[in-house]
C-alpha positions in Angstrom: 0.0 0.0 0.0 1.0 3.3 -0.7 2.2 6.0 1.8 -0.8 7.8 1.0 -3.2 9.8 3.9 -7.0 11.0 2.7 -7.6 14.1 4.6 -11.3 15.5 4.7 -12.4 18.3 5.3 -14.7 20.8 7.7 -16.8 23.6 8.0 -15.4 26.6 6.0 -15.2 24.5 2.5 -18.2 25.1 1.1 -19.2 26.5 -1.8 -22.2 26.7 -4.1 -21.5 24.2 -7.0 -19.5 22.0 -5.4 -19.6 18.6 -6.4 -21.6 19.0 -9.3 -18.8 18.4 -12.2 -18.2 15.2 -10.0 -21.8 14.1 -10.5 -21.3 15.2 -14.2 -18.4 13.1 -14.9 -18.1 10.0 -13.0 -21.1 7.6 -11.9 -19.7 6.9 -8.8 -20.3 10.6 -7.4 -23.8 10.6 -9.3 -24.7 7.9 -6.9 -23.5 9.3 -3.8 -25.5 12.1 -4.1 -28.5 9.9 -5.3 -28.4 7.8 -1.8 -27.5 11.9 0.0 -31.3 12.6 -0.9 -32.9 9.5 -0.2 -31.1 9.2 3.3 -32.6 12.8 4.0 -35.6 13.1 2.2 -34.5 16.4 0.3 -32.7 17.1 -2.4 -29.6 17.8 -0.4 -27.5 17.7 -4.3 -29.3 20.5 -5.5 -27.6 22.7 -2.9 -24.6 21.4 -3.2 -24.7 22.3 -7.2 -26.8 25.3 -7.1 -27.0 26.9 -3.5 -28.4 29.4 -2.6 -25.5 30.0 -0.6 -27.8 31.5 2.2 -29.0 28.1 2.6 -25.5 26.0 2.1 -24.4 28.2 4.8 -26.9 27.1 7.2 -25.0 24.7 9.5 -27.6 21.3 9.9 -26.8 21.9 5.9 -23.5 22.7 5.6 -22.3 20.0 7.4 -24.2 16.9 5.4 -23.4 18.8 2.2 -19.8 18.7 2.5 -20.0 15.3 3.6 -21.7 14.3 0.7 -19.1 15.9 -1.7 -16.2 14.6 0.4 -18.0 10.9 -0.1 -18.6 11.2 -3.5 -14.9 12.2 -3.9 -13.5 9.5 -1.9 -16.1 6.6 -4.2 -14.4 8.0 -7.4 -10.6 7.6 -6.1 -11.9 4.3 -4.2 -12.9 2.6 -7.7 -9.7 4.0 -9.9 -7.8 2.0 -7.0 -6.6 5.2 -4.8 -6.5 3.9 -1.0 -5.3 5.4 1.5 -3.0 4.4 4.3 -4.4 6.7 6.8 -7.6 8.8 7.2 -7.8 12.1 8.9 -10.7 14.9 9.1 -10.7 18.4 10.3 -13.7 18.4 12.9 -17.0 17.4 10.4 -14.4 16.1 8.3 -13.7 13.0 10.8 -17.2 11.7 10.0 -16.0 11.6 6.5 -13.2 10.0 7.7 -14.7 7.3 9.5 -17.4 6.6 6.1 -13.7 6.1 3.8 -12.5 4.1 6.7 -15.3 1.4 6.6 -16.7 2.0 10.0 -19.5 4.3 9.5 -22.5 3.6 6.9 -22.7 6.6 4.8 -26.4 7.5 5.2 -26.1 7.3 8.9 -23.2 9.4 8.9 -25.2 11.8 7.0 -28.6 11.8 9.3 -25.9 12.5 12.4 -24.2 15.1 10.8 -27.5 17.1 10.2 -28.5 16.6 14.2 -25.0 17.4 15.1 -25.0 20.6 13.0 -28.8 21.3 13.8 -27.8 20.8 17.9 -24.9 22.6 17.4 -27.0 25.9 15.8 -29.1 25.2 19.0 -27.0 25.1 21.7 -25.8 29.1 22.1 -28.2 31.7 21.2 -27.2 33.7 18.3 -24.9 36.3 18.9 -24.2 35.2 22.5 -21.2 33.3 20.7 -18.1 33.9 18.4 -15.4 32.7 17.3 -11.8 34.2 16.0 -8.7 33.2 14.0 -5.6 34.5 15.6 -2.8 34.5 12.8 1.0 34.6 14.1 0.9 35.1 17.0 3.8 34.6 19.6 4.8 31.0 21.2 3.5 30.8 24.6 1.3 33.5 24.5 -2.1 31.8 23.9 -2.8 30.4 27.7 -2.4 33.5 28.9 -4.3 35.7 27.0 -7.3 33.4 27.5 -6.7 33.2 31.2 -7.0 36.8 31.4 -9.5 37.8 28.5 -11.9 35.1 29.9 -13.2 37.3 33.0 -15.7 34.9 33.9 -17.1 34.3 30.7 -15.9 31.1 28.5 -12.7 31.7 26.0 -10.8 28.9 24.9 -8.8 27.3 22.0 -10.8 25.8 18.8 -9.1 24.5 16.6 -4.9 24.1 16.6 -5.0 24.4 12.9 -1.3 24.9 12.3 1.8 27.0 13.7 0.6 30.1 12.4 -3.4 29.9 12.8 -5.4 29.1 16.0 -9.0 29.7 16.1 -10.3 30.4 19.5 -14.0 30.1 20.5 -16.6 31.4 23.2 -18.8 34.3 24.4 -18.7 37.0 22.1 -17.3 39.5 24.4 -14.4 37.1 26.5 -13.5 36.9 22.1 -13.9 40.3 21.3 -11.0 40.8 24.3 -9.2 37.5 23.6 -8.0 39.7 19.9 -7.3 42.8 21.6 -4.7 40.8 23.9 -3.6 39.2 21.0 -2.9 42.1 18.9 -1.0 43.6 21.6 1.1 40.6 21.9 2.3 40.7 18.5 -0.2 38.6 16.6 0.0 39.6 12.5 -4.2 39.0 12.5 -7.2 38.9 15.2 -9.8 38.1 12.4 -13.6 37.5 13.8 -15.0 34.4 12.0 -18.4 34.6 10.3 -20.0 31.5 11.8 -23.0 31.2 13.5 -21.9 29.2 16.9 -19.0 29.3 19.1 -17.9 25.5 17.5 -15.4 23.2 19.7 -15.8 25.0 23.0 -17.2 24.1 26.1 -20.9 26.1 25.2 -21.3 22.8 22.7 -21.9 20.2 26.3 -25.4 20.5 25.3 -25.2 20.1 22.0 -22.8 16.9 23.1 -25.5 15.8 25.2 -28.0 15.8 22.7 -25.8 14.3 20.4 -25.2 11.3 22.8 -27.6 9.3 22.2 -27.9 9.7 18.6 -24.0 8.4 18.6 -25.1 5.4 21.0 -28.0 4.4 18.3 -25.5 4.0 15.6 -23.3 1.1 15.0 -19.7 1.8 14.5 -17.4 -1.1 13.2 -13.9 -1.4 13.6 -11.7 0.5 10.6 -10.4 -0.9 7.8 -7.6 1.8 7.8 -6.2 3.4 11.0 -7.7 7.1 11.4 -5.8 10.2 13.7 -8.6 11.6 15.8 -9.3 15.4 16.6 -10.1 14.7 20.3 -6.9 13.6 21.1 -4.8 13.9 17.6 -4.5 9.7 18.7 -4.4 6.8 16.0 -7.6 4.8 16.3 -8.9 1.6 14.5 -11.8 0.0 16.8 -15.6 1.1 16.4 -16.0 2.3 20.1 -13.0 4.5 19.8 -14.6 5.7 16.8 -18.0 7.0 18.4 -16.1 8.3 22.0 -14.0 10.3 19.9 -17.4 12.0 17.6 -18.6 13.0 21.1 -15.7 14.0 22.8 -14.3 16.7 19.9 -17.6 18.5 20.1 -16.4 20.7 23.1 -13.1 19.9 22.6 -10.5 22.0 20.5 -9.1 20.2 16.8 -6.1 19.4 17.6 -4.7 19.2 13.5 -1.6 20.5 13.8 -0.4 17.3 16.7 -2.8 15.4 14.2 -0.8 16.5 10.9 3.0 15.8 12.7 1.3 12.2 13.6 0.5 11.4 10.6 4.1 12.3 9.4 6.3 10.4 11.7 3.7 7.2 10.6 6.0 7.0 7.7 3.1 9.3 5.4 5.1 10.9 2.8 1.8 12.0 1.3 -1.9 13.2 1.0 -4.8 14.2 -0.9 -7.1 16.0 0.3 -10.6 14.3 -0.4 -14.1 17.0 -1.2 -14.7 20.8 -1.3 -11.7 23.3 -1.2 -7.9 23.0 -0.6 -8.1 24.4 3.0 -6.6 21.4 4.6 -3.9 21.7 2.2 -2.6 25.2 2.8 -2.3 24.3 6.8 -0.6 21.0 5.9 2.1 22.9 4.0 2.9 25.4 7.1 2.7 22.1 9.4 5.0 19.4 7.4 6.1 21.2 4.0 7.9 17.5 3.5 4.6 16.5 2.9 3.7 16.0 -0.7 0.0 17.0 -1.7 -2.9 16.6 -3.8 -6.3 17.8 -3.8 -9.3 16.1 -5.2 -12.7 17.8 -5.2 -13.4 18.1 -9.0 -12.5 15.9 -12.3 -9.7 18.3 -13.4 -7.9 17.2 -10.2 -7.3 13.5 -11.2 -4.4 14.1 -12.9 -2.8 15.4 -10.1 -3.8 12.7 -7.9 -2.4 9.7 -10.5 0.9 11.9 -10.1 0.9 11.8 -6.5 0.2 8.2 -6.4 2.8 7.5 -9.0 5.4 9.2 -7.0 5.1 8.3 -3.5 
């Protein structure tokens, strides 16, 4: 087997017309998308190729679209013979994951991933909530300037997306603070993020909660490929592992860039990165530039990938 990672990715991706060249081309993707309506009982495709973007940006649909796309992408390499070695997602993008990897169906994953982004919507009132990417900012600094930014309110890191780029979560105004300490600290960027929840902090228990028992309803089998989790940037390969890990990164921060350097001294010389977008890719090059790269998300991408596989 190669020395090949699939990455998939999360929220942020999206885009109106995704996927649809894939559906165009290759009957593998068609399908996908087929058995993306039927599990939801809506024609979940149609936003994925036409938007409205208003909509696609609406989290209990932003997160089963991009899952879609990312599965569709995966079923085209899957049948040309592209495997992976190693599966990785950035937050949604471990359900993905877990789909490539053999241990979740793929129209359960999809029903979960519209309660997980529906409870997610739910559990913070809007506007109580933000969320910020701090860009460059100084080693060591981040601990502190939560400590003393929270002033009783929650502030905490998101996601540990690479070196450069942490996105940090909470009440709006502990956030709003959190990038005024962070400017003054020498960070390049304090850039507030337009989402509509305070994602991977701990105002998501409830939506965890919620999202409990949904978790405990589905089955989970053991992976067919080993998968680096965002709860604790661990490998895993067993079913239970599998579904602790879905509920634990919910309040929990993505922990990519341990995730990325895992997946590096594995022996991974290389990835593609498997749906919507090339974000994954641009914070893998700042993590482990060693690391070659492809992205596959539309048709004029194969070539690329063949290349990648040819080489590594």
């Amino acid at each position: 087997m190669t020395e090949i990672a699939f990455l998939f990715p999360g929220q942020g991706s999206q885009q109106a017309g995704m996927g649809k060249r894939l559906a165009e081309t290759y009957p593998e993707a068609k399908q996908a998308f087929a058995e993306a309506d039927e599990a939801l009982g809506f024609p979940l495709s149609q936003l994925c190729f036409e938007g409205p973007d208003e909509d696609l940006k609406r989290t209990e649909n932003t997160q089963p679209a991009l899952l879609a796309v990312s599965i569709a992408a995966y079923r085209v390499l899957s049948a040309r013979g592209f495997q992976p070695k190693l599966v990785a997602g950035h937050s949604l993008g471990e359900y993905s994951a877990l789909v490539a990897a053999g241990s979740l169906p793929f129209a359960d994953a999809l029903r979960l991933v519209r309660k997980r982004g529906r409870y997610m919507q739910e559990a913070v009132p809007e506007g109580v909530g933000a969320m910020a990417a701090l860009l460059k900012l100084p080693d060591g600094r981040l601990d502190q300037i939560l400590s003393e930014a929270a002033q009783g309110d929650v502030v905490t890191a998101a996601n540990l997306n690479s070196p450069d780029q942490v996105v940090i979560a909470g009440h709006a105004a502990a956030v709003e603070r959190a990038m005024e300490l962070a400017r003054a600290a020498g960070a390049k960027r304090a850039i507030r993020l337009p989402v509509s929840a305070p994602f991977h902090c701990p105002l998501m228990r409830p939506a965890q909660e919620r999202l409990a028992r949904d978790l405990e309803e589905t089955r989970f089998a053991d992976l067919a490929v080993p998968l680096i989790n965002n709860w604790q940037a661990a490998t895993i390969s067993t079913g239970p592992e599998a579904r602790r890990g879905l509920y634990e990164q919910i309040p929990n921060p993505v922990r990519w860039t341990e995730s990325i350097r895992s997946l590096a001294r594995s022996g991974i010389k290389g990835y593609v990165e498997v749906g919507a977008g090339s974000v994954l890719m641009g914070l893998v090059r700042s993590i482990e530039p060693v690391l070659e790269g492809a992205k596959f998300g539309e048709p004029a991408d194969m070539e690329k990938v063949e290349g990648l596989f040819s080489r590594v």
